[in-house]
N, C-alpha and C positions, 0 to 999 in steps of 0.2 A: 816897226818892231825890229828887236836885235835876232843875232841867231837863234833858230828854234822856234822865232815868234810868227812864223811865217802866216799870214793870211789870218790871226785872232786865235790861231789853234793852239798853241801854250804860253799864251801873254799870262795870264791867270793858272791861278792851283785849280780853279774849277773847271776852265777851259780845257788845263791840259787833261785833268782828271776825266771829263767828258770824249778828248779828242782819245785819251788812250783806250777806254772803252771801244769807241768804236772802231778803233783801229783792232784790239785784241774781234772782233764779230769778224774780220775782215769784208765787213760792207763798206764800201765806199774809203777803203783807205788811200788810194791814188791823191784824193783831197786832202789826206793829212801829211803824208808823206812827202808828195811833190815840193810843197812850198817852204818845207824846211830846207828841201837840198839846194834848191833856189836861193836861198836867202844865206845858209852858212857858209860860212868859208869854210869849213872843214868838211865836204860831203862826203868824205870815208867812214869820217865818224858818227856822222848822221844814220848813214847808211848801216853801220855796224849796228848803232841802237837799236836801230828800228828794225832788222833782221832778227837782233839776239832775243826784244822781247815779242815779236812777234812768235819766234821758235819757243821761247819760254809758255806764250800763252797757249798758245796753240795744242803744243805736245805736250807737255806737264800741268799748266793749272785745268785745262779741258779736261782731261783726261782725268783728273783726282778729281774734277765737278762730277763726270758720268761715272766712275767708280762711287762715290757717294751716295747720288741718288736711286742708282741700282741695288747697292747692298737695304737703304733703306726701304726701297719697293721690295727686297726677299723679304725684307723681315715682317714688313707688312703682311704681305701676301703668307708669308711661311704660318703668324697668327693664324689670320682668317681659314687657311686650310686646318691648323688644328682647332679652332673654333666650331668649323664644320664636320668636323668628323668628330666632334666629342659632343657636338648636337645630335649627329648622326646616330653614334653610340648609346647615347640617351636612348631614341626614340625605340631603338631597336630593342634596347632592354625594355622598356613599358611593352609593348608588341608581343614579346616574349612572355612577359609574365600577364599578360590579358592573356594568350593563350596556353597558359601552362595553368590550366583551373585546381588542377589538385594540387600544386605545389611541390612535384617532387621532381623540379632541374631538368625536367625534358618533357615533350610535346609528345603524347602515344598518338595511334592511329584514331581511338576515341576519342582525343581533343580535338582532332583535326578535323575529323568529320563532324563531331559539334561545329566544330566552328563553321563547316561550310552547309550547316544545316541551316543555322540561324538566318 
């Protein structure tokens, strides 16, 4: 391979596409890395790419992935709390008017004692 092509890792759109994945995980990137500088004549340049998009992935597209997935987990979660409290609320009103027998907006001391008569 020419330069770049070092060891099969960007002969290919798919190769390279696979090698830069794993290079953006930073597992195992020594294996993708090494054998370009190895193989270019220009290893500043090598060097430089593979710094800028490491810096790129790393600090910027990571970082806009976990900003993402967190405001989608609030909002999730944000639902489910009002979903629970407006089941909540529900229950509390039925509660209420099971124990409010006369109907007039408030629990006396005679509902109350019915109630813990029953």
């Amino acid at each position: 391979g020419g330069a770049l092509c070092g060891d099969g890792h960007f002969g290919t759109l798919g190769a390279a596409m696979l090698a830069l994945f794993v290079l953006s995980t930073t597992e195992n990137y020594p294996a993708i890395m090494y054998p370009s500088f190895v193989d270019a004549p220009w290893t500043a340049l090598s060097v430089g790419y593979f710094v800028t998009y490491v810096l790129i992935v790393l600090f910027l597209l990571a970082s806009t992935l976990v900003a993402v997935a967190f405001k989608v987990f609030m909002d999730k979660y944000t639902e489910d709390v009002l979903r629970r409290r407006v089941r909540e609320r529900h229950a509390i009103m039925l509660a209420f008017d099971a124990l409010d027998v006369n109907a007039d907006g408030r629990i006396g001391i005679e509902e109350w004692l019915g109630f813990w008569r029953q």
